[in-house]
NUBARO-103647 format. One record per atom (N, C-alpha, C): residue in three letters; atom name; y, x, z. Coordinates in Angstrom, 2 decimals, m for minus. Each point is the difference from the previous one (the first is absolute). Layout:
N
Ala,CA,Y,X,Z
...
REM end
This chain:
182
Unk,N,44.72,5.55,102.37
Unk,CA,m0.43,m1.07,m0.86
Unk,C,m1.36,0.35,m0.59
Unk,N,m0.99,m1.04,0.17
Unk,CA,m1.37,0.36,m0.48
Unk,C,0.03,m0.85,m1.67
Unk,N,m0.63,0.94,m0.98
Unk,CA,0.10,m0.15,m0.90
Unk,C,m1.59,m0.65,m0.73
Unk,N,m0.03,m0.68,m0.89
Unk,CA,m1.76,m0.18,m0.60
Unk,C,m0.65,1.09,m0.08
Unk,N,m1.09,0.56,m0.39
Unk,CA,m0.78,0.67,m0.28
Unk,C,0.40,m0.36,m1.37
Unk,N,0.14,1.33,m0.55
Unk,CA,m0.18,0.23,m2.07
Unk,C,m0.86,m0.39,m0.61
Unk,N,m0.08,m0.38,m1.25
Unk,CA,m1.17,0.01,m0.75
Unk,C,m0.25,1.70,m0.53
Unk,N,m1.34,0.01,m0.99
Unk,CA,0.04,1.10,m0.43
Unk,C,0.93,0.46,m0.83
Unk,N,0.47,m1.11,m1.12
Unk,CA,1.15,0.70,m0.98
Unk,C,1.00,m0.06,0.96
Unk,N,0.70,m0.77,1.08
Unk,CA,1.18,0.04,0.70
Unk,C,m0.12,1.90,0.82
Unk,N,m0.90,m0.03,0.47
Unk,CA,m0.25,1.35,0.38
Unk,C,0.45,0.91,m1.06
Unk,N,m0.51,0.15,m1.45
Unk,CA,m0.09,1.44,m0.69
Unk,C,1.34,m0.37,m0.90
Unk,N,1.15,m1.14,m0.11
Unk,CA,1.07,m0.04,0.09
Unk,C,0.67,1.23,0.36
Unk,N,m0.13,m0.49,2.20
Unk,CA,0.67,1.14,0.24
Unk,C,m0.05,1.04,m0.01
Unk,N,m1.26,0.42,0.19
Unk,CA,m0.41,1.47,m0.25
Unk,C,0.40,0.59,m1.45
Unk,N,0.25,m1.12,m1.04
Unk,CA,0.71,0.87,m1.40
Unk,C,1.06,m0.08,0.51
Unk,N,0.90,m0.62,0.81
Unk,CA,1.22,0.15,0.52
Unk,C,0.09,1.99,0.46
Unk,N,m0.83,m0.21,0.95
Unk,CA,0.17,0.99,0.80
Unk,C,m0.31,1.18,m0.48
Unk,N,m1.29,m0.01,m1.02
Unk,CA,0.25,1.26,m0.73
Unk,C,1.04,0.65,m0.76
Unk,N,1.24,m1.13,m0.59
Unk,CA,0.90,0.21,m0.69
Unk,C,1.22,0.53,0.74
Unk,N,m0.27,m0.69,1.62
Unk,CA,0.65,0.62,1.14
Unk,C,0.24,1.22,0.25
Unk,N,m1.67,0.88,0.36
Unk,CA,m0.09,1.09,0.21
Unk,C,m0.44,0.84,m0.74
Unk,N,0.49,m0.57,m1.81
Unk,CA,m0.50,1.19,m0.76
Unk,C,0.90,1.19,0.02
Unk,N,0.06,1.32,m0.18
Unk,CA,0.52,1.18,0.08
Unk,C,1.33,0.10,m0.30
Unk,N,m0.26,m0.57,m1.80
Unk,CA,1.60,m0.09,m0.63
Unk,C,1.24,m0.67,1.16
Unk,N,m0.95,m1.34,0.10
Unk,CA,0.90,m1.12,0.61
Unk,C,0.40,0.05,1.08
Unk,N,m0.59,0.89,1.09
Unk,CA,0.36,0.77,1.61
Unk,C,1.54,0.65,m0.63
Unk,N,m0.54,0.89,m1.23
Unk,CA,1.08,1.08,0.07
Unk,C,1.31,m0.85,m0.18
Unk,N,m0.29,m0.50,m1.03
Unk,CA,1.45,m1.27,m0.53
Unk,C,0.67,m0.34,1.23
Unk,N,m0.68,m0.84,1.26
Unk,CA,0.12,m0.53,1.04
Unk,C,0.90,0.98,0.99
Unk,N,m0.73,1.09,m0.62
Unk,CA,0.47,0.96,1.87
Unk,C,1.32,0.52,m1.00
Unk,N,m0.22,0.33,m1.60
Unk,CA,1.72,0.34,0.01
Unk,C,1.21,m1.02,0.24
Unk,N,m0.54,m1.26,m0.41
Unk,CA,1.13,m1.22,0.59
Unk,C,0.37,0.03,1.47
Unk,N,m1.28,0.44,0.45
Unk,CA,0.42,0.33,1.84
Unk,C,0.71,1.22,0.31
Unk,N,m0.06,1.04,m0.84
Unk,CA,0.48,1.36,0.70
Unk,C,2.06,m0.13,m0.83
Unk,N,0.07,m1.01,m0.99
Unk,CA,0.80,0.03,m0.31
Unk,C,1.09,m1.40,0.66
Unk,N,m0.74,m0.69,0.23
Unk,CA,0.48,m1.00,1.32
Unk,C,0.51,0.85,1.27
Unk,N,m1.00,1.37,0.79
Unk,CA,0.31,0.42,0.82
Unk,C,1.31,0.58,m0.66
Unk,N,0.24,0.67,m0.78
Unk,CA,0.81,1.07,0.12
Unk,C,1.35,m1.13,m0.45
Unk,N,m0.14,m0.50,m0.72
Unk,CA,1.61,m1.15,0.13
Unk,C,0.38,m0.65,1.00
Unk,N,m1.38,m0.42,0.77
Unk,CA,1.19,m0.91,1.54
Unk,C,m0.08,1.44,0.84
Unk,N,m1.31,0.84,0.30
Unk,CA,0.74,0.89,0.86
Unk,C,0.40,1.08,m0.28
Unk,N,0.36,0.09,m0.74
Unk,CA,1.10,1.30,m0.13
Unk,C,1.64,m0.91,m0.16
Unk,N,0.28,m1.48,m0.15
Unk,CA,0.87,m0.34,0.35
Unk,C,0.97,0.49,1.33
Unk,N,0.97,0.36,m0.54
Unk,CA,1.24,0.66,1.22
Unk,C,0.22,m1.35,0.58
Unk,N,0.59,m1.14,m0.98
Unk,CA,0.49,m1.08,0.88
Unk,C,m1.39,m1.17,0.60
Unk,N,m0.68,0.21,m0.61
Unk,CA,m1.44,m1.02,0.92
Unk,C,m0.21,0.61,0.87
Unk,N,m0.34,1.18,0.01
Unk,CA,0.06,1.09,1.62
Unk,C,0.74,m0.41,0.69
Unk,N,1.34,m0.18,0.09
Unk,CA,0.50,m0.18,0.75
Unk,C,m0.18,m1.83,0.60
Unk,N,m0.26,m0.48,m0.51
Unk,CA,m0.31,m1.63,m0.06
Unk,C,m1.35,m0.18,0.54
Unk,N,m0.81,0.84,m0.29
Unk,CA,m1.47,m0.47,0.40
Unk,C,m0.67,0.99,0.93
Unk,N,m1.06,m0.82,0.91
Unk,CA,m0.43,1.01,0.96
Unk,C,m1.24,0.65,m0.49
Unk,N,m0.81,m0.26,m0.55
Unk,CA,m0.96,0.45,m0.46
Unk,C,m0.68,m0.79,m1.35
Unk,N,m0.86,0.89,m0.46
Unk,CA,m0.56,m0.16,m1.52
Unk,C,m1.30,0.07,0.11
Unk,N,m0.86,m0.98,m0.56
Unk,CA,m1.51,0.11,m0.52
Unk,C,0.01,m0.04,m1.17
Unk,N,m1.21,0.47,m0.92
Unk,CA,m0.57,0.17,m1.23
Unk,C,m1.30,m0.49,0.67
Unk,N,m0.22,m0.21,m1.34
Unk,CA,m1.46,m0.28,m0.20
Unk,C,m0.79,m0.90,m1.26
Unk,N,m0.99,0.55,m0.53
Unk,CA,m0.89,m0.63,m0.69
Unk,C,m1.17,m0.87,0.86
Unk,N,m0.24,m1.51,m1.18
Unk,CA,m0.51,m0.50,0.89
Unk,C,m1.77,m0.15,0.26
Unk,N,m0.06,0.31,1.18
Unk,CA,m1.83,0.30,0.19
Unk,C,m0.59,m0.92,m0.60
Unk,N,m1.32,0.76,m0.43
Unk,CA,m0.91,m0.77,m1.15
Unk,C,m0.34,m1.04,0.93
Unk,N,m0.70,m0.28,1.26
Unk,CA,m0.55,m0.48,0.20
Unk,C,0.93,m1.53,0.69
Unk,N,1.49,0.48,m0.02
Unk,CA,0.89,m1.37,0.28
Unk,C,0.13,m0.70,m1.44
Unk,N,0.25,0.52,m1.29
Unk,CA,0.02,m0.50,m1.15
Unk,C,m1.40,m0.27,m0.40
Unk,N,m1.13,0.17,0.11
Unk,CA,m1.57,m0.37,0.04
Unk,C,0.29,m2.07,1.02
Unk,N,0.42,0.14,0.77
Unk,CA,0.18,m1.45,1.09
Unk,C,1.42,m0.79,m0.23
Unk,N,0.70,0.95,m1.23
Unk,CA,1.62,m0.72,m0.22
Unk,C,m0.98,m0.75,m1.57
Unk,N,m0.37,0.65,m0.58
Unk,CA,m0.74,m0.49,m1.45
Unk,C,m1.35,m1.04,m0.21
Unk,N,m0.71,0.00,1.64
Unk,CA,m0.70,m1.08,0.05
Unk,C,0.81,m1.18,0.50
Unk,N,0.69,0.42,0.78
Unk,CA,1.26,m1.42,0.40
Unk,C,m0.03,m1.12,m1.21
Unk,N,0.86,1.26,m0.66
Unk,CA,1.03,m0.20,m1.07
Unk,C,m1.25,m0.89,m1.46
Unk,N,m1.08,0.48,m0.26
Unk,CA,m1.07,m0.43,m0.69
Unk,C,m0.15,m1.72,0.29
Unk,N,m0.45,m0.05,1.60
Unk,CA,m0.19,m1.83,0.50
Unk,C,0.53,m0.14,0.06
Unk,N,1.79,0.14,0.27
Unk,CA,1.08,m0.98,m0.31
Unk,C,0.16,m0.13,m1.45
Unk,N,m0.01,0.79,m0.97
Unk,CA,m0.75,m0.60,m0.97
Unk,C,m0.65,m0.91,m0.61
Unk,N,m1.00,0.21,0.11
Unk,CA,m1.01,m0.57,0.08
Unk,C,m0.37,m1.79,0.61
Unk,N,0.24,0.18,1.42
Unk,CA,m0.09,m1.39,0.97
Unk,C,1.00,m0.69,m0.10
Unk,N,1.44,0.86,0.41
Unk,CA,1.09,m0.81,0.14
Unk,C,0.52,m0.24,m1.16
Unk,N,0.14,0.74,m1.04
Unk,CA,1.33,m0.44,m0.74
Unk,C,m0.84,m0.33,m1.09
Unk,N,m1.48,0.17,m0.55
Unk,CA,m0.98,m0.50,m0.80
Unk,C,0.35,0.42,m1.41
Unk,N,0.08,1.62,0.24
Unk,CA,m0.04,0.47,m1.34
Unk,C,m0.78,1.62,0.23
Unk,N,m0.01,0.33,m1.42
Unk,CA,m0.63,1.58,m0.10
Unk,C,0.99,1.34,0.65
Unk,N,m1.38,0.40,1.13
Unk,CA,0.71,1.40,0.65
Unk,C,1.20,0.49,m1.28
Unk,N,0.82,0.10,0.71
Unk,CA,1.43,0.23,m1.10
Unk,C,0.15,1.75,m0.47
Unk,N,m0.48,0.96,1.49
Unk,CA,0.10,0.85,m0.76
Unk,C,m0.73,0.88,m0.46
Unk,N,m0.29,0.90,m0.68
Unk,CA,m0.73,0.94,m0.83
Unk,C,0.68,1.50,m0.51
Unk,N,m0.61,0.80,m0.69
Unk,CA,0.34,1.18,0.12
Unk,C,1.19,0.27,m0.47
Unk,N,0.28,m0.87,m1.04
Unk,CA,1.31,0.17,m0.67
Unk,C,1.30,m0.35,1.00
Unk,N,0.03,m0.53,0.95
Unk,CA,1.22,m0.74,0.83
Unk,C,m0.20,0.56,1.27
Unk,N,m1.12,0.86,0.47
Unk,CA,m0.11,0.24,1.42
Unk,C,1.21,0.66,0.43
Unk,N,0.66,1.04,m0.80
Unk,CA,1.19,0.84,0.69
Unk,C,1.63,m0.60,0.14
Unk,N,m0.41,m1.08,m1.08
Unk,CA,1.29,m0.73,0.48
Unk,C,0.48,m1.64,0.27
Unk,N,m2.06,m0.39,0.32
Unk,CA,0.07,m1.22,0.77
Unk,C,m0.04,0.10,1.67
Unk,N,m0.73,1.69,0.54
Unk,CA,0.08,m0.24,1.18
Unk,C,0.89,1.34,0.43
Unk,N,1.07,m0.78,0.45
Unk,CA,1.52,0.78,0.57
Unk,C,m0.24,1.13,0.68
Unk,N,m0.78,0.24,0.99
Unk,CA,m0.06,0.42,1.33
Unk,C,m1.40,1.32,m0.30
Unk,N,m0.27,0.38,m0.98
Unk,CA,m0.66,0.83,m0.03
Unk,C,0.48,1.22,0.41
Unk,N,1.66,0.40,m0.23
Unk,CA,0.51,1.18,0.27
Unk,C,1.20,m1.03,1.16
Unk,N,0.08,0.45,1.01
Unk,CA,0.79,m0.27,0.60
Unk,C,0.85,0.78,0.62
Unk,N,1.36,m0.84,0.74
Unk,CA,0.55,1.04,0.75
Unk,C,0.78,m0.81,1.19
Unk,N,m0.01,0.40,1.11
Unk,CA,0.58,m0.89,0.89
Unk,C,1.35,1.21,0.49
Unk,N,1.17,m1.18,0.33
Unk,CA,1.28,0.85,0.24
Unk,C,0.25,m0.92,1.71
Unk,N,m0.04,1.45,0.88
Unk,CA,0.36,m0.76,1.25
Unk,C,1.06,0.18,0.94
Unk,N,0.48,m1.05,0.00
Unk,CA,1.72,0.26,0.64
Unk,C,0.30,m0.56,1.31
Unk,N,0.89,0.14,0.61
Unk,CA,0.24,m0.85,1.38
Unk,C,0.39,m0.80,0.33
Unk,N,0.49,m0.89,m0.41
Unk,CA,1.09,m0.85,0.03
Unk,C,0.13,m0.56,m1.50
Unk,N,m0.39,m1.47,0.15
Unk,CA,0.23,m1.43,m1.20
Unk,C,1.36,0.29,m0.80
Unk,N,0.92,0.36,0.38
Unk,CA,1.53,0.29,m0.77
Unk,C,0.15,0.92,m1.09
Unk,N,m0.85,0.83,0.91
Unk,CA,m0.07,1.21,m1.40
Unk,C,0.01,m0.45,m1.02
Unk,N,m1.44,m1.03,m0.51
Unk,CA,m0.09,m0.74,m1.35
Unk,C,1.04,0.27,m0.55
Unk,N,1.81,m0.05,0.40
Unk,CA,1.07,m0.54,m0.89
Unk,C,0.33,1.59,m0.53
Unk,N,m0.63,1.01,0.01
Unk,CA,0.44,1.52,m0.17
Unk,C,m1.78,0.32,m0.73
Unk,N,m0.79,m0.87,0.27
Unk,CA,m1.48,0.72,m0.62
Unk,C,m0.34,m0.87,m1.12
Unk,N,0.46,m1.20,0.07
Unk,CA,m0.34,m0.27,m1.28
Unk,C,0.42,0.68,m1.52
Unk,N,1.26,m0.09,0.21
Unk,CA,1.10,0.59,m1.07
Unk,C,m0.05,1.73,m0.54
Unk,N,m0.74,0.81,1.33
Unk,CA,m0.20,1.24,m0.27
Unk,C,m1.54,m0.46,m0.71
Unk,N,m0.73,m0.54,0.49
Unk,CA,m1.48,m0.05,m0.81
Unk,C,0.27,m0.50,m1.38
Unk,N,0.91,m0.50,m0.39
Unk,CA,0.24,m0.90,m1.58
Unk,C,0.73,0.65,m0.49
Unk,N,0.85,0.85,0.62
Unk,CA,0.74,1.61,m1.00
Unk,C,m1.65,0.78,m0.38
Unk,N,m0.59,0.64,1.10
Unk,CA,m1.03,0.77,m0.27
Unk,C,m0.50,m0.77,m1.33
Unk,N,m1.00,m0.94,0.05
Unk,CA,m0.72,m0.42,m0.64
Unk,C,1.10,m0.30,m1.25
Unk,N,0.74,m0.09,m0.24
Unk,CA,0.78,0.07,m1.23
Unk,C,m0.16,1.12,m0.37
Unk,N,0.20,1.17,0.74
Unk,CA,0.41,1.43,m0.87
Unk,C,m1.00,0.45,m0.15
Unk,N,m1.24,m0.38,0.73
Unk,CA,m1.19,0.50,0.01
Unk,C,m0.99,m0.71,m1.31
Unk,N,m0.88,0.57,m0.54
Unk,CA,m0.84,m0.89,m1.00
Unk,C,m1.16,m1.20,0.68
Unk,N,0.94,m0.69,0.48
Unk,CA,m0.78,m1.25,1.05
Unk,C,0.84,m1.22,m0.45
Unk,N,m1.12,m1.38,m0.66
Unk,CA,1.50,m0.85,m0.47
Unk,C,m0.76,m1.23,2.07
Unk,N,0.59,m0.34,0.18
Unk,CA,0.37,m0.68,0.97
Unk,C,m0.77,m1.47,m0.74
Unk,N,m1.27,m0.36,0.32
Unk,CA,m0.18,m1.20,m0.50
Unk,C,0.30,m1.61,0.30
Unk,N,0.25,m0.95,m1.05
Unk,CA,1.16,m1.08,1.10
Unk,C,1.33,0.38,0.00
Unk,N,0.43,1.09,m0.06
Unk,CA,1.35,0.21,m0.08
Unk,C,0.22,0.18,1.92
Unk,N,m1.01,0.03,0.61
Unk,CA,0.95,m0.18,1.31
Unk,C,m0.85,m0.01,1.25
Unk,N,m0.23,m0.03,0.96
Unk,CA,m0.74,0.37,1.32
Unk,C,m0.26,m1.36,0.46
Unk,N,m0.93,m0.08,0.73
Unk,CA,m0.62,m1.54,1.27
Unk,C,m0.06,0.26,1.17
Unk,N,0.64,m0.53,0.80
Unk,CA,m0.09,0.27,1.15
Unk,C,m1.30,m0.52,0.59
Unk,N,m0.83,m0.18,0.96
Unk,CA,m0.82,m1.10,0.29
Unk,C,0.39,0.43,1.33
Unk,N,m0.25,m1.57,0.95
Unk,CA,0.85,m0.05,0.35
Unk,C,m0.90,m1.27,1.14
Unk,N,0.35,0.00,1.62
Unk,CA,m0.81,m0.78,0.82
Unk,C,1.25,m1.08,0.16
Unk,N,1.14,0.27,0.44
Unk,CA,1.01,0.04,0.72
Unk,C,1.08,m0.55,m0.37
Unk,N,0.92,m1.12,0.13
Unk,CA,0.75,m0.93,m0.44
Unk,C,1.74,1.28,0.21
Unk,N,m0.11,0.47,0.44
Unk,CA,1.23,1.08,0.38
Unk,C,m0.38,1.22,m0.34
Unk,N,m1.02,0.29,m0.91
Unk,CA,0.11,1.03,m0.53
Unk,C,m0.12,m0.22,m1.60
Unk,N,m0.60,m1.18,m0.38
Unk,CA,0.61,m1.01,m1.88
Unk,C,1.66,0.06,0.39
Unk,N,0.80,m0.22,1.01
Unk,CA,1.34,m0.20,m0.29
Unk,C,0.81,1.28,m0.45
Unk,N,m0.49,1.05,0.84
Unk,CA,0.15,1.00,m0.02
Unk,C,0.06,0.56,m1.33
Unk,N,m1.36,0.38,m0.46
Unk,CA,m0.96,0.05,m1.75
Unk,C,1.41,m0.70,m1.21
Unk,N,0.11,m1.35,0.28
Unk,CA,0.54,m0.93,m0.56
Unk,C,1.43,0.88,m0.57
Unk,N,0.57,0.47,1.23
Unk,CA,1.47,0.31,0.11
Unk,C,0.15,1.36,m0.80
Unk,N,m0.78,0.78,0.17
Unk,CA,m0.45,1.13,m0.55
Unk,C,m0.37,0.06,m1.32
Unk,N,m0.22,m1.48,m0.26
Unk,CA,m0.72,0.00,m1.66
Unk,C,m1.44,0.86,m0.28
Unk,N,m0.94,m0.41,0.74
Unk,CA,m1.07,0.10,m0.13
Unk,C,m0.66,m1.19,0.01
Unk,N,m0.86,m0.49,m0.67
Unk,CA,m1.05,m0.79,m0.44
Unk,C,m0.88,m0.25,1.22
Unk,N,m0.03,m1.14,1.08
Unk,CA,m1.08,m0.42,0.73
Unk,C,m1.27,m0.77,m0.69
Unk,N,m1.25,0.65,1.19
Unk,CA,m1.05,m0.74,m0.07
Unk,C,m0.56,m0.07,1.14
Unk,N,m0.41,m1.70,0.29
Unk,CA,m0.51,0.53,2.11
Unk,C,m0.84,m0.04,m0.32
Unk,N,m0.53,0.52,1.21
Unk,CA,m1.13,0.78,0.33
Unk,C,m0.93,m0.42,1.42
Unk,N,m0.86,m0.38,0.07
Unk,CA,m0.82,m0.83,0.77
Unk,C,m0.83,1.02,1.42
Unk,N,0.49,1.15,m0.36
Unk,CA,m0.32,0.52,1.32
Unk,C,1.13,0.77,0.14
Unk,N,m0.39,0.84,1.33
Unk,CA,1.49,0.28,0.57
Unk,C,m0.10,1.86,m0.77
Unk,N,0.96,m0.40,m0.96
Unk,CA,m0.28,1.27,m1.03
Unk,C,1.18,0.05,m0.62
Unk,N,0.58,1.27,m0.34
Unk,CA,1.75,m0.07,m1.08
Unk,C,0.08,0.99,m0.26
Unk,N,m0.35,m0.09,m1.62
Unk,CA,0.36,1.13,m1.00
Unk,C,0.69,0.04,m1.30
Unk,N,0.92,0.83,m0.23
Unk,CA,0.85,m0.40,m1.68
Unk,C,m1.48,0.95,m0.82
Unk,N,m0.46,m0.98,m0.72
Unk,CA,m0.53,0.35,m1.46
Unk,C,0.96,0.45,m1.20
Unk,N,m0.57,1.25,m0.47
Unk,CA,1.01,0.31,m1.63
Unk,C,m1.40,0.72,m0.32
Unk,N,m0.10,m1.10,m1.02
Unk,CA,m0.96,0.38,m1.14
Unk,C,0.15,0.83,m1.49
Unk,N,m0.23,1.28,0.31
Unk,CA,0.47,0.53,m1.31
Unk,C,m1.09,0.19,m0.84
Unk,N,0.23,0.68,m1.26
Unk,CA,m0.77,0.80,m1.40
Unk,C,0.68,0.92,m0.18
Unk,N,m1.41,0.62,m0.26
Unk,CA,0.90,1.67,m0.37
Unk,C,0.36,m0.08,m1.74
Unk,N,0.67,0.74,m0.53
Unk,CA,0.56,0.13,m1.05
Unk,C,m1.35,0.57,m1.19
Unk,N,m1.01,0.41,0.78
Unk,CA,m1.31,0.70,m1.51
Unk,C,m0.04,m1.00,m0.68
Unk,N,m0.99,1.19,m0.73
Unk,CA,m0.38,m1.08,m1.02
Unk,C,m1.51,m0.53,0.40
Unk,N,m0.78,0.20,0.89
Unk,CA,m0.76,m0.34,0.69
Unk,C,0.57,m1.00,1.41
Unk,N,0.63,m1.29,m0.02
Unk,CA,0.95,m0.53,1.07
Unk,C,m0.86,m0.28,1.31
Unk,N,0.41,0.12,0.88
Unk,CA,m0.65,0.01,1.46
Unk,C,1.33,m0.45,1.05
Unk,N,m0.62,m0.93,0.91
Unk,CA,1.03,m0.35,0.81
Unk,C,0.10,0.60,1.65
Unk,N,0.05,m0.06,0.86
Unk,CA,0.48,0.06,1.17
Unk,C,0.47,m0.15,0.53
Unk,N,m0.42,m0.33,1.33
Unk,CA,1.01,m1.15,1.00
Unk,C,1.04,0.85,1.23
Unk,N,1.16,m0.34,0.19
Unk,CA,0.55,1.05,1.00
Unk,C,0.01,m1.03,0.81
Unk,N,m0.23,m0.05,1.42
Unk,CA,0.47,m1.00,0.86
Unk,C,0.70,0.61,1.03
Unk,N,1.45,m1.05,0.10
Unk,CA,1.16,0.73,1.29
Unk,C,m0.39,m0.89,0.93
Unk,N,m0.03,0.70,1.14
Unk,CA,m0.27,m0.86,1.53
Unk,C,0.70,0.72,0.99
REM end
């Protein structure tokens, strides 16, 4: 998707974005929500056994630099109001800064991974935001599926399917992160 060209204040917006991104403190904050994400799903005995593999990750400056100009002209053009976010809301307006993807083999699992991820995140200092996970979702037999399971559909316009659980960590500095099961 090709986006406008910025103005000058739309430009130094993001760049106060991004300095607040990659200032020192705020890495560290970031990478302990990540190293403590790692060590709750994988050091899980029973997600191990449920899932085939695990990513971490913080998210690159330069994808959140092209997620924050997006996010600025829809703003802006489409919905005809002021870039919404700023320094105060960046860590827990955009989800996906600390992420984590959980990857399994087989669609069924869901009925054994959801329920272990919503024990974790209970016992863990993570409140589960929404109360509950999204599936998104291409596929008319895989919403029935979701449905039956008691997960929350949303379709999804390309051929793509992932449960979203949006959490916050418990500081007193709050920061969110996105786990996505696929």
């Amino acid at each position: 998707m090709t986006i406008r060209a910025l103005t000058d204040v739309e430009k130094a917006l993001v760049e106060e974005l991004m300095s607040v991104y990659e200032d020192a403190g705020n890495q560290e904050l970031l990478k302990y929500l990540l190293n403590s994400l790692r060590s709750l799903l994988g050091e899980s005995r029973v997600l191990g056994k449920l899932a085939h593999s695990f990513k971490f990750r913080l998210k690159d400056p330069t994808s959140l630099r092209d997620k924050l100009r997006r996010q600025l002209v829809r703003d802006v053009d489409e919905f005809h109001i002021p870039f919404h976010l700023n320094r105060e809301n960046l860590f827990t307006e955009i989800n996906d800064l600390v992420g984590c993807r959980v990857l399994h083999l087989h669609t069924r699992q869901m009925q054994a991974i959801d329920p272990t991820l919503r024990k974790l995140f209970e016992d863990a200092p993570f409140q589960l935001l929404d109360g509950y996970p999204v599936a998104k979702l291409w596929d008319d037999e895989s919403r029935k599926y979701f449905g039956h399971i008691e997960i929350r559909t949303e379709s999804q316009p390309r051929m793509y399917s992932s449960v979203h659980y949006v959490i916050a960590s418990g500081s007193r500095f709050r920061l969110t992160a996105e786990v996505q099961v696929r």
